[in-house]
Each structure stands twice: as C-alpha cells, then as structure tokens.
N, C-alpha and C positions, 0 to 999 in steps of 0.2 A: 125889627129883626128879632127873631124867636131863640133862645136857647137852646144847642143842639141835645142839650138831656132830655127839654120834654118832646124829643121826636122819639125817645128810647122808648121798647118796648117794655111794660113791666119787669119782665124776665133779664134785660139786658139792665135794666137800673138797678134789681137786686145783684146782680152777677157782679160789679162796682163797688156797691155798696161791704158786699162780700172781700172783695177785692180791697176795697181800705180799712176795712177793718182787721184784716191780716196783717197789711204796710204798718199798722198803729200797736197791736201786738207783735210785729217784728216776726211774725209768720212769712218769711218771704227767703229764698236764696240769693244772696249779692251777685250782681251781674260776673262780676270778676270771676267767681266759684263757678257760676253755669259756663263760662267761658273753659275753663278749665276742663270741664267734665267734657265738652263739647272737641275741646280741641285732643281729649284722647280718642274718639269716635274718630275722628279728622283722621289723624295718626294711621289708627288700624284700617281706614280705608283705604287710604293712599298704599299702605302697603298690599293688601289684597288687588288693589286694581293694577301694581305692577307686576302679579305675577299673574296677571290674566295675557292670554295672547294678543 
C-alpha cells in the first residue's frame, strides 16, 4: 500500500507544505472567527432573498 502523498503532484506537495508552515507560524484564521465572518454574509443574504418576490 503506497502513500497517498507520493501520488501528489509536485505542485500539490509544495501547496502543503506551504500550508504547514503557515499552521507552525500561526498564519492561519481560527475556524470559529471564519465561522463568524461567514455567518454575517449568511445574515445579509437571508435578508436580500426576502425582499425578493
């Protein structure tokens, strides 16, 4: 049974790699905060879609 990283493409291993090393310097937004920003987008839609006919 092979390792699903070395089916990754080059590109897709650096893209990771990129990726944990932001997680290790704490370059990342906490899910809870994206959830936040998310549910005001939610908010303003729900309101737009009921003043549609």
């Amino acid at each position: 049974m092979s390792d699903w990283f070395e089916n990754l493409s080059k590109e897709e291993k650096q893209e990771i790699e990129i990726g944990l090393k932001q997680a290790d310097n704490k370059e990342f937004v906490d899910h809870e905060e994206v959830m936040k920003i998310f549910e005001k987008y939610k908010q303003k839609s729900d309101r737009v879609s009921n003043l549609e006919p």
